[in-house]
ZANURO-500473 format. One record per residue (C-alpha): residue number from 1; residue in three letters; z negated, y, x negated. Coordinates in Angstrom, 1 decimal, decimal comma. Layout:
ZANURO-500473
SITE|NUM|ALA|Z|Y|X
...
//
This chain:
ZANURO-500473
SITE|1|UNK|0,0|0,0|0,0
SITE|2|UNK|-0,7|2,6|-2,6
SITE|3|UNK|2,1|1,6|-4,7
SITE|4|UNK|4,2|2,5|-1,3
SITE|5|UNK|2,4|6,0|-1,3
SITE|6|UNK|3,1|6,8|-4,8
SITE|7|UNK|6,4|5,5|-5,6
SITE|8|UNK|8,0|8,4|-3,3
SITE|9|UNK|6,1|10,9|-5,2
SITE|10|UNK|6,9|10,2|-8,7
SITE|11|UNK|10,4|10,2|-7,5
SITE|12|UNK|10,1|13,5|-5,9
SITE|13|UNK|8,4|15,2|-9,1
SITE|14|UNK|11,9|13,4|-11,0
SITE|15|UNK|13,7|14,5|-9,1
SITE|16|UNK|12,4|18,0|-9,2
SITE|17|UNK|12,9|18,4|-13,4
SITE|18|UNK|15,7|19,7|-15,2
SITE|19|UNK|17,8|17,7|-17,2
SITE|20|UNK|16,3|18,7|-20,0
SITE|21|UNK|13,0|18,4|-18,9
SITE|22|UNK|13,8|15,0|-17,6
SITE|23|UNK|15,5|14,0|-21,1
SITE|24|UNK|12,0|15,1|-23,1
SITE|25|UNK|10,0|12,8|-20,4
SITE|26|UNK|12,0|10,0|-21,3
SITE|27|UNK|11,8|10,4|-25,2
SITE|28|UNK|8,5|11,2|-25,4
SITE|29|UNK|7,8|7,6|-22,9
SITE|30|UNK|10,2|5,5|-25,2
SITE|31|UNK|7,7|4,2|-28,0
SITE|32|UNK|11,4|3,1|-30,2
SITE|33|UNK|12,9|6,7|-29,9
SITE|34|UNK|8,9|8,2|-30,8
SITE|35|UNK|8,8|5,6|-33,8
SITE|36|UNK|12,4|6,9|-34,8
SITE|37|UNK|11,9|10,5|-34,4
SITE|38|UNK|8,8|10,0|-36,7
SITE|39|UNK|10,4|8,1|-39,3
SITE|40|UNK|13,0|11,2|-39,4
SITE|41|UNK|9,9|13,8|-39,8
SITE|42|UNK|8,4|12,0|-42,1
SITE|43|UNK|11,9|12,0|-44,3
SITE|44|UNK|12,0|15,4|-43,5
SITE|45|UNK|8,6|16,2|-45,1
SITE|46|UNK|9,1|14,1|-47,9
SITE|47|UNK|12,5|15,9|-49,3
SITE|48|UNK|10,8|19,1|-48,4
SITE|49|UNK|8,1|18,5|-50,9
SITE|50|UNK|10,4|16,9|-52,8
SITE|51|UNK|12,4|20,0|-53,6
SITE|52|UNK|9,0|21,9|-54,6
SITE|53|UNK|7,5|19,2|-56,5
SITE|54|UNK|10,4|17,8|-58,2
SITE|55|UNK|12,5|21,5|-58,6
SITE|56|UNK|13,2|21,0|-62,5
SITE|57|UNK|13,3|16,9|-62,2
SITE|58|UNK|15,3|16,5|-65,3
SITE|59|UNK|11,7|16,9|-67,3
SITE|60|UNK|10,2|14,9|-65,3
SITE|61|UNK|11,2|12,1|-67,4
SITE|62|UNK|9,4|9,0|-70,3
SITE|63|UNK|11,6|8,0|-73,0
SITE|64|UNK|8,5|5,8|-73,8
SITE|65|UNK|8,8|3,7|-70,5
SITE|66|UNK|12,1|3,5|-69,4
SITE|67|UNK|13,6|0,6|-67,5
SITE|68|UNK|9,9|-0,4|-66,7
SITE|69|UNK|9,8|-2,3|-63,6
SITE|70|UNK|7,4|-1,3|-60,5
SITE|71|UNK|3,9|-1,0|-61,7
SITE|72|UNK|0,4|1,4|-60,5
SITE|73|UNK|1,8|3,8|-62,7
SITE|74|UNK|5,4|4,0|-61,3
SITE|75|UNK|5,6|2,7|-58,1
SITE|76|UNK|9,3|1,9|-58,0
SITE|77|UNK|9,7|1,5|-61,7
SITE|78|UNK|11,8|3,7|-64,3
SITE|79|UNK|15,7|4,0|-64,6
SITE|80|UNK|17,2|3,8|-67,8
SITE|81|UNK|16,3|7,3|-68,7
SITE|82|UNK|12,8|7,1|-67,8
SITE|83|UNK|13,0|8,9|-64,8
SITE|84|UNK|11,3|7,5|-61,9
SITE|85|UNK|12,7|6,3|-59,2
SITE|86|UNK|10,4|7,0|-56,6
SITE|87|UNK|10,9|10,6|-57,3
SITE|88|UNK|14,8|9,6|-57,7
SITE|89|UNK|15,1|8,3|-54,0
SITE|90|UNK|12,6|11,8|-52,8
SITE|91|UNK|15,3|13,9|-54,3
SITE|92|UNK|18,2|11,7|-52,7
SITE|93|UNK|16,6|12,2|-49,2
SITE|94|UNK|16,8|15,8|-49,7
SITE|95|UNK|20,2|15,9|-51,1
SITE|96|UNK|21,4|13,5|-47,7
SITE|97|UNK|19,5|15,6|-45,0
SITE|98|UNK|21,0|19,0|-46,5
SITE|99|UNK|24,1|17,4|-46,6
SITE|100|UNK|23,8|16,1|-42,8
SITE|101|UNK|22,0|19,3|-41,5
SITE|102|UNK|24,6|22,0|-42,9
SITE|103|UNK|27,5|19,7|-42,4
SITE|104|UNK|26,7|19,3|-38,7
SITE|105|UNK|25,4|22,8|-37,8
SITE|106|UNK|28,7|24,1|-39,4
SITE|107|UNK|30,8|21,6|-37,2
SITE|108|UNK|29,1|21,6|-34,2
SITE|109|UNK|29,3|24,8|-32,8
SITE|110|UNK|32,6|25,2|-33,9
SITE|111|UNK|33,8|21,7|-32,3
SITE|112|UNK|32,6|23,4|-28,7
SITE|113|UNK|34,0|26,5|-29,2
SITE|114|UNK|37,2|24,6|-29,3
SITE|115|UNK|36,8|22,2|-27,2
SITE|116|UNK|35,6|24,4|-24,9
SITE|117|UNK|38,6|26,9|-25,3
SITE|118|UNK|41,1|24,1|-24,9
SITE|119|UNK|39,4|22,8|-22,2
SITE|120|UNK|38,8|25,6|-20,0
SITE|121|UNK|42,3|27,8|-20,6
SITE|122|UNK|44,5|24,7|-21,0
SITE|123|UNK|48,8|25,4|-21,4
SITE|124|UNK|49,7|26,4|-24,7
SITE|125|UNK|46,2|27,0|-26,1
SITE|126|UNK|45,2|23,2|-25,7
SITE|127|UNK|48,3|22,4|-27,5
SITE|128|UNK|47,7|23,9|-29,9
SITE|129|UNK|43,7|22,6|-30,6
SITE|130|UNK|45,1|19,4|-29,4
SITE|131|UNK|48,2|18,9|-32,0
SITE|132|UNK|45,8|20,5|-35,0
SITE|133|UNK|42,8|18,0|-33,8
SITE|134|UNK|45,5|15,0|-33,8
SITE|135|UNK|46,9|15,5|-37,1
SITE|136|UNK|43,4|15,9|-39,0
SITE|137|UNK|42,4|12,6|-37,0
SITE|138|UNK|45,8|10,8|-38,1
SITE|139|UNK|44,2|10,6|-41,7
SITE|140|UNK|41,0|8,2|-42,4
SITE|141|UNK|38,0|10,4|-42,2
SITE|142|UNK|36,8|9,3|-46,1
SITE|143|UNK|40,5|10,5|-47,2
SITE|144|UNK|40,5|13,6|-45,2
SITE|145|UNK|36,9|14,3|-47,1
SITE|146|UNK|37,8|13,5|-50,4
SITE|147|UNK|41,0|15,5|-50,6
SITE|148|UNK|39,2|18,8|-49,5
SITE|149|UNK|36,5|18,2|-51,7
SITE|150|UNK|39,3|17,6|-54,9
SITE|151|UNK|40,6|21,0|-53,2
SITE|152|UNK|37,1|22,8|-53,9
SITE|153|UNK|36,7|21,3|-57,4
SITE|154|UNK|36,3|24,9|-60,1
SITE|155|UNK|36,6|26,9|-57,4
SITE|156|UNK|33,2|29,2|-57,6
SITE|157|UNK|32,9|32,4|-55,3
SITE|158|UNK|31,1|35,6|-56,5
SITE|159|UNK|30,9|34,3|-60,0
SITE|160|UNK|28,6|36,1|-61,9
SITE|161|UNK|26,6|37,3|-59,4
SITE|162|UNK|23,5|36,1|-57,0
SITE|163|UNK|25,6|35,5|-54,2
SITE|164|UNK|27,8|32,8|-56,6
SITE|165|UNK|28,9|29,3|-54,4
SITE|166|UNK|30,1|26,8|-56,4
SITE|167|UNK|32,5|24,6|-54,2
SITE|168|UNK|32,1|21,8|-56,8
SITE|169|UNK|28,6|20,8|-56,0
SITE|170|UNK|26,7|20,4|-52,6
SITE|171|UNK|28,3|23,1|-50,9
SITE|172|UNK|32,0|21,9|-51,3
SITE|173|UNK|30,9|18,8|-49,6
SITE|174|UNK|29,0|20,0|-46,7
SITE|175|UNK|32,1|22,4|-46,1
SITE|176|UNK|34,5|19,2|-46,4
SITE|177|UNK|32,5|17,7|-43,9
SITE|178|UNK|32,3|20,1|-41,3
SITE|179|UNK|36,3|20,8|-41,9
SITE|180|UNK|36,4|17,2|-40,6
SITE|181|UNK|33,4|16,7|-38,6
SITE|182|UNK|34,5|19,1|-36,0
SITE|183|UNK|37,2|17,2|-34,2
SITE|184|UNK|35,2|14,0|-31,9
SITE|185|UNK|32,9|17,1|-30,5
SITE|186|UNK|36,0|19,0|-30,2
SITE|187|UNK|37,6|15,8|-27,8
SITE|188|UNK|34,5|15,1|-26,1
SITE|189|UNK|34,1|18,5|-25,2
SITE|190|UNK|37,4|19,2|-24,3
SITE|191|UNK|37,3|16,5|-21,5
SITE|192|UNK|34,2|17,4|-20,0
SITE|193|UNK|35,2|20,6|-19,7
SITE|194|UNK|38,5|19,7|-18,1
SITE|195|UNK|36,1|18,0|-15,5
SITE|196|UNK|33,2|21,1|-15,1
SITE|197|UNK|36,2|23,9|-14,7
SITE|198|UNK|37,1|21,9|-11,2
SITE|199|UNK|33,9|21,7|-9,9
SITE|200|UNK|32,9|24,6|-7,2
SITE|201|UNK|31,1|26,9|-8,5
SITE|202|UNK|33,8|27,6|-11,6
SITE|203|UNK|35,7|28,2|-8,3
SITE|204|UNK|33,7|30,5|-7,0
SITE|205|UNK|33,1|32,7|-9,8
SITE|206|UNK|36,8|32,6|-10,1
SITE|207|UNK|37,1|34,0|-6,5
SITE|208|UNK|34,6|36,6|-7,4
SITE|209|UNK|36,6|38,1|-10,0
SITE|210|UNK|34,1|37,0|-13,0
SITE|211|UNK|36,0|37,2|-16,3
SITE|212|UNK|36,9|34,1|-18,2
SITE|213|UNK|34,6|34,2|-21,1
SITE|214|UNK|31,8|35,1|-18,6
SITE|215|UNK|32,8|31,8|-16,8
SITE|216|UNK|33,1|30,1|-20,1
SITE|217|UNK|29,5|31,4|-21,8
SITE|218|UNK|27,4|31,0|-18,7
SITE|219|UNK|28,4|28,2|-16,4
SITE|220|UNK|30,3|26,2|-18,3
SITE|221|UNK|29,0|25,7|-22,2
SITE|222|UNK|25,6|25,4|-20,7
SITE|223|UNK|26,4|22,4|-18,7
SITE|224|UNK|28,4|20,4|-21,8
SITE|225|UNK|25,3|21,6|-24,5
SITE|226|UNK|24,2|18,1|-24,5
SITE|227|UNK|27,1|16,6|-25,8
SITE|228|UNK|26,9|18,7|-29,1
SITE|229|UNK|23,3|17,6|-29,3
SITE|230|UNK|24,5|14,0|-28,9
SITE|231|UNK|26,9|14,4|-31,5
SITE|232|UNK|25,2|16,2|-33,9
SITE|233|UNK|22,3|13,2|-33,9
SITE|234|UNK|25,2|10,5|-34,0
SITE|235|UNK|27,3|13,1|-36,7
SITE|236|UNK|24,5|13,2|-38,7
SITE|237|UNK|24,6|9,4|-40,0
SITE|238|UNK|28,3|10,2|-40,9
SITE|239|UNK|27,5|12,9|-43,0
SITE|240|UNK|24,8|10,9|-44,7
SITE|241|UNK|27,0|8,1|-45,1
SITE|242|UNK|29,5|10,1|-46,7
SITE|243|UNK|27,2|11,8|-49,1
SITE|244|UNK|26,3|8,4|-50,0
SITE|245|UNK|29,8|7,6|-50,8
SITE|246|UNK|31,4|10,6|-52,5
SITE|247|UNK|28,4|10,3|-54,7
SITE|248|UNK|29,2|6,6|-55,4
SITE|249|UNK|32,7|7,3|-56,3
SITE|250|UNK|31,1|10,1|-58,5
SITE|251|UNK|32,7|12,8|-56,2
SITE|252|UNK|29,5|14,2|-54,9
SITE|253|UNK|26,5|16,1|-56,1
SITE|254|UNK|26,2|15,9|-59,8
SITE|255|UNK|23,4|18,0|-61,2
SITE|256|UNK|20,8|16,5|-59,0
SITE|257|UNK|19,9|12,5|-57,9
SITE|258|UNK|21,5|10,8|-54,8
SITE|259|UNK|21,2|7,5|-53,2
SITE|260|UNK|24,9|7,1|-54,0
SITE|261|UNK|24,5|7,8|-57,7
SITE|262|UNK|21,5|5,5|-57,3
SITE|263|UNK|23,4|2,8|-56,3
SITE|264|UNK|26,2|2,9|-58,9
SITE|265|UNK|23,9|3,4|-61,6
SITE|266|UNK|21,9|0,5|-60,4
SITE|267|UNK|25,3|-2,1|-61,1
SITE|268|UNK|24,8|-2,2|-64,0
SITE|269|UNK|21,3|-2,8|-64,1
SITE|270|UNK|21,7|-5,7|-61,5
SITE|271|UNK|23,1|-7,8|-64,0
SITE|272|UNK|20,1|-8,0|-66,7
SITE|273|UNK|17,8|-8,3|-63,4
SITE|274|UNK|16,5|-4,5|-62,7
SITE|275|UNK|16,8|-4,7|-58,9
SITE|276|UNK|14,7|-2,0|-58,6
SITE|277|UNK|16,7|1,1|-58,5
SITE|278|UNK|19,3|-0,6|-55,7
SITE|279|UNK|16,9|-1,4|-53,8
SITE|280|UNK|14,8|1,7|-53,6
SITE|281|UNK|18,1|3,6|-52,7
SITE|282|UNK|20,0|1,1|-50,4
SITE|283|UNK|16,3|0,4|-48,9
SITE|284|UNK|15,6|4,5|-48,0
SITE|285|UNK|19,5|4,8|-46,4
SITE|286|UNK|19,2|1,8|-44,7
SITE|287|UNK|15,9|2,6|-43,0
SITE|288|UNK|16,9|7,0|-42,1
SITE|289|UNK|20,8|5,6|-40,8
SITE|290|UNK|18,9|3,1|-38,9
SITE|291|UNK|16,5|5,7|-37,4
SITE|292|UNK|18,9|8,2|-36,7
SITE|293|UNK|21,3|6,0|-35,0
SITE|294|UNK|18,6|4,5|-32,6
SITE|295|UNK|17,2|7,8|-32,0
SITE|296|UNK|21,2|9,1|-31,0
SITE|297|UNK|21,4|6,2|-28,6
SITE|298|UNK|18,4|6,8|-27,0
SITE|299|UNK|19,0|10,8|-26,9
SITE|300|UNK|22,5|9,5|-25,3
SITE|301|UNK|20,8|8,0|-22,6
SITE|302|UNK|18,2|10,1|-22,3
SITE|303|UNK|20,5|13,1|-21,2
SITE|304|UNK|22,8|11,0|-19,2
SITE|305|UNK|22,8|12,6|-16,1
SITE|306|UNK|23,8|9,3|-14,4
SITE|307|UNK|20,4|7,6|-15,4
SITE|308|UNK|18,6|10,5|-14,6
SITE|309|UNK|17,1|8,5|-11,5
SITE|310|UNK|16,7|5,6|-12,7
//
C-alpha cells in the first residue's frame, strides 16, 4: 500500500526536474559513474601536483641507482637514467590531461558552431561545412594528426618574446587535434539541429519576426548543449590516446615525460626483464581511458532525454 502512495510521487518530483537536473540525479545515484568520476579527480590532482613538485624533473634524477627495480625507496623502480618512474608516469598524466582538455575545449565549441550553422541555415552553407567535414574525415584520424603536427614542426610564434608558442611541442599537438577533433561534434550537431529547427517553437519565433542568430543562440544551442558535453567526455580518450601515440612514434612532447615515450623506452628494457617502466605507463592509461569512457557512457545515458522517465 505505501509503495502504491509513493511511487506516484517520486515520479511526479521526476518529472518535475530539468534535464539537467535530472542528469546530475542520476550520476550522483550511479555508484560506477561516482567511482569513475573520482578516479578522473584523483588523476586530476595528481598531475596538478605533479607539475609543481616535479617542474625542473630532469634533476630529479640518481646516476647511482638506475634501472633499480621497485623497492621502499622507489616505488615503481628507476629508468635507465635514474629517474623514477613513479614521478615519470605523474608527469605523463599531466602531459595526457593538457593534451585532452585543450584539444577538446578548442574543438568543441567550434564543432557546434558549425554544426549548428549548417544545421539551422542549410542550402549552400551546409554544403559547404558538409563537403570541408567529409574531406577531413576521408583521411584516418592518426594520419590527419600527424601530418598537421609535421606542418607545425620549427614553426615558433613571437620568438623572442614572452608571448613565444612553439608549434613543435605540446601546443602543436593540441592544435592538431582540435583541427581534427571538430568534425563527429560538427555531424552530430548538425543533425540534431536539423530536427530542433522543425519543432514549434523555432516556428513560432520565426512568425514573430525574431532574427536568426537570436533563434540560433537562445532556443536552439541550448537544447543540443548536451551533445558537446557527451562528446567532449567520449573526445577526451581520443586525444589521450593520441598523445600516447605521437609520443610513441617520437612525434609528441619531447622535453617533458609521456606515457607514450614510457612505453617505447620500456622495449628495450622488456628484453633484459625491466617490466617495470611498461607497466607503470600502459597500467595509468589503461586505468584513466577506462574511467573516462565508462564515465561518457553513463553521462550519455544520463542526459538521454528518452530515459529520462525511466
Amino acid at each position: 500500500m505505501s509503495q502504491a502512495i509513493t511511487q506516484p510521487v517520486e515520479n511526479e518530483e521526476r518529472v518535475g526536474r530539468s534535464l539537467w537536473g535530472d542528469a546530475v540525479v542520476r550520476i550522483r545515484r550511479d555508484y560506477v559513474a561516482m567511482l569513475c568520476l573520482t578516479i578522473i579527480i584523483i588523476y586530476t590532482v595528481v598531475a596538478i601536483t605533479a607539475g609543481i613538485i616535479y617542474s625542473d624533473w630532469s634533476k630529479e634524477c640518481d646516476y647511482n641507482n638506475r634501472n633499480q627495480p621497485p623497492s621502499a625507496k622507489y616505488l615503481m623502480g628507476t629508468d635507465k637514467f635514474g629517474h623514477s618512474v613513479v614521478s615519470k608516469t605523474f608527469l605523463g598524466a599531466k602531459v595526457s590531461l593538457t593534451v585532452g582538455f585543450v584539444a577538446n575545449i578548442i574543438a568543441i565549441p567550434l564543432g557546434l558552431l558549425l554544426g549548428a550553422i549548417a544545421g539551422f541555415f542549410g542550402g549552400f552553407i551546409d554544403d559547404i561545412i558538409v563537403w570541408f567535414y567529409t574531406t577531413l574525415a576521408s583521411i584516418p584520424g592518426l594520419i590527419r594528426v600527424i601530418a598537421i603536427k609535421f606542418a607545425f614542426e620549427g614553426i615558433v610564434f613571437f620568438k623572442g618574446t614572452w608571448m613565444e608558442v612553439d608549434m613543435s611541442g605540446m601546443t602543436g599537438i593540441c592544435v592538431a587535434l582540435a583541427i581534427t577533433g571538430w568534425i563527429n561534434t560538427c555531424r552530430y550537431v548538425r543533425a540534431e539541429v536539423m530536427k530542433v529547427r522543425e519543432l514549434d517553437y523555432v516556428t513560432a519565433a520565426h512568425a514573430i519576426g525574431t532574427p536568426n542568430f537570436t533563434i540560433l543562440g537562445r532556443h536552439i544551442l541550448p537544447n543540443i548543449m548536451h551533445i558537446g558535453i557527451i562528446t567532449f567526455s567520449l573526445g577526451f580518450v581520443g586525444a589521450v590516446t593520441a598523445e600516447v601515440a605521437l609520443s610513441y612514434l617520437n612525434l609528441g612532447v619531447t622535453n617533458m615525460p609521456s606515457w607514450g615515450r614510457m612505453i617505447a623506452e620500456a622495449q628495450a628494457d622488456i628484453i633484459v626483464g625491466r617490466w617495470w617502466q611498461l607497466v607503470a605507463a600502459s597500467g595509468a592509461m589503461f586505468i584513466l581511458v577506462l574511467a573516462l569512457n565508462i564515465f561518457g557512457d553513463r553521462l550519455r545515458d544520463a542526459l538521454d532525454p528518452k530515459l529520462r522517465n525511466l
